[in-house]
N, C-alpha and C positions, 0 to 999 in steps of 0.2 A: 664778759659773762657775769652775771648776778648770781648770787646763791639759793639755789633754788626754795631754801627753809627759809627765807627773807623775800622771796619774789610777790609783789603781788602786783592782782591783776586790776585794770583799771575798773570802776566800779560801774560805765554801762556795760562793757565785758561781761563783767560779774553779773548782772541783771538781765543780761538778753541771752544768757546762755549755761549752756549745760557744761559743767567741767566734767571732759572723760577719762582723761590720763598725761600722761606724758611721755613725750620723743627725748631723747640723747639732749636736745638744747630747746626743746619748745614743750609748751603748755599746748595740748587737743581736743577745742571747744566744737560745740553741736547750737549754731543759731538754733533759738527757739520757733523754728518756721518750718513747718512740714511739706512746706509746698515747692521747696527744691533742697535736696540734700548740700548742704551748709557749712561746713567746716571752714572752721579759723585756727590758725596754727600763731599762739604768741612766745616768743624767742624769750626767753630769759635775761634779759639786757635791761641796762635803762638805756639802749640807745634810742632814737626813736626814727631812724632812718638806716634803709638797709647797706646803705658805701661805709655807715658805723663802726659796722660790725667787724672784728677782726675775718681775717680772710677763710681761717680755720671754722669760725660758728657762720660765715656765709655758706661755706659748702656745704657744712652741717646740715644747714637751713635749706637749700636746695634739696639735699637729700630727703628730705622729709616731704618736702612739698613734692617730689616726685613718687614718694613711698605712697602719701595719701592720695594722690591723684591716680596714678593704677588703682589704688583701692575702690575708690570712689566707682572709676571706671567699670571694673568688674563687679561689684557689691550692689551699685544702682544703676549698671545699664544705661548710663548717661548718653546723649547724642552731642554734646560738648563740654568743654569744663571750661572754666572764668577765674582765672587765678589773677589776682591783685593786691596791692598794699595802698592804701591809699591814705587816712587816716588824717581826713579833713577834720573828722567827727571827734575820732578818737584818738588821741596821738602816740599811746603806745605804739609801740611797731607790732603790727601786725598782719597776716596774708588771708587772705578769703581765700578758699579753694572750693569753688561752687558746681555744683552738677546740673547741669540743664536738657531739659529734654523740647522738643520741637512743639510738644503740643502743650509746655510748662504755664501756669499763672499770669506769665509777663513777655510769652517768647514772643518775637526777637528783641525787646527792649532790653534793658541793663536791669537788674535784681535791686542795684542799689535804689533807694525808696519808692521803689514799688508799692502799690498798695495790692494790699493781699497778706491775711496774715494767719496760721493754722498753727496752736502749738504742738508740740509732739506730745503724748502721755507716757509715764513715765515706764510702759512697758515697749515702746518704740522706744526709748532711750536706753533703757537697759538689753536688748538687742543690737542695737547699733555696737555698745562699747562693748559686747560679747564679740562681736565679729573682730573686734580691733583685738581686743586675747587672744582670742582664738587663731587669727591670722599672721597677726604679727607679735608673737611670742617674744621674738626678740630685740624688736624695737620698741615696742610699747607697754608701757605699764601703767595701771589704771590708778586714780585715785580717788 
């Protein structure tokens, strides 16, 4: 694990996305794309691959991806979710947890470079990360 007060995040990370808070061992980003709800979970590590990680911040880490994916589930009504770590682009480790719905921008295609691009403003942003307070009091804290 990295120290969270020394963690940072890769800098298209940082540019393509909204920082909302943080999980027990991850960083909880909002792509800038309103056209499918978008979360990226980035682990606090310089590992950059998930077999890395000690066994302890892998479950950590599943936990979370299961925490935000009910979320997602319930919150936007999604008709499937697209969790992946792929990180051709970007090499920190990190997990997309994406929401799709059937009549989505790019459905049945893959999200990844898609074209299709809507930002959020910044009162959809500050609703999203209210739901995450609100919901998950005790996982999540905002920054």
């Amino acid at each position: 694990m990295t120290d969270s007060a020394t963690f940072k995040l890769d800098p298209k990370l940082e540019k393509d996305c909204y920082v909302l808070g943080r999980f027990q061992t991850s960083r909880l980003l909002l792509l800038n794309n309103s056209l499918v709800p978008w979360f990226i979970l980035v682990p606090e590590t310089s590992a950059t691959e998930l077999y890395e990680l000690p066994v302890q911040q892998q479950q950590l880490l599943l936990d979370e991806i299961n925490m935000l994916s009910n979320h997602l589930k319930h919150n936007f009504t999604v008709d499937k979710l697209n969790v992946a770590a792929i990180g051709n682009i970007v090499s920190q480790l990190h997990i997309h947890v994406v929401g799709r719905h059937f009549d989505d921008f790019c459905w049945p295609d893959v999200v990844w470079g898609a074209e299709g691009w809507l930002s959020y403003d910044q009162k959809q942003v500050d609703t999203i990360k209210s739901q995450f307070i609100e919901q998950l009091p005790d996982s999540f804290t905002s920054i």
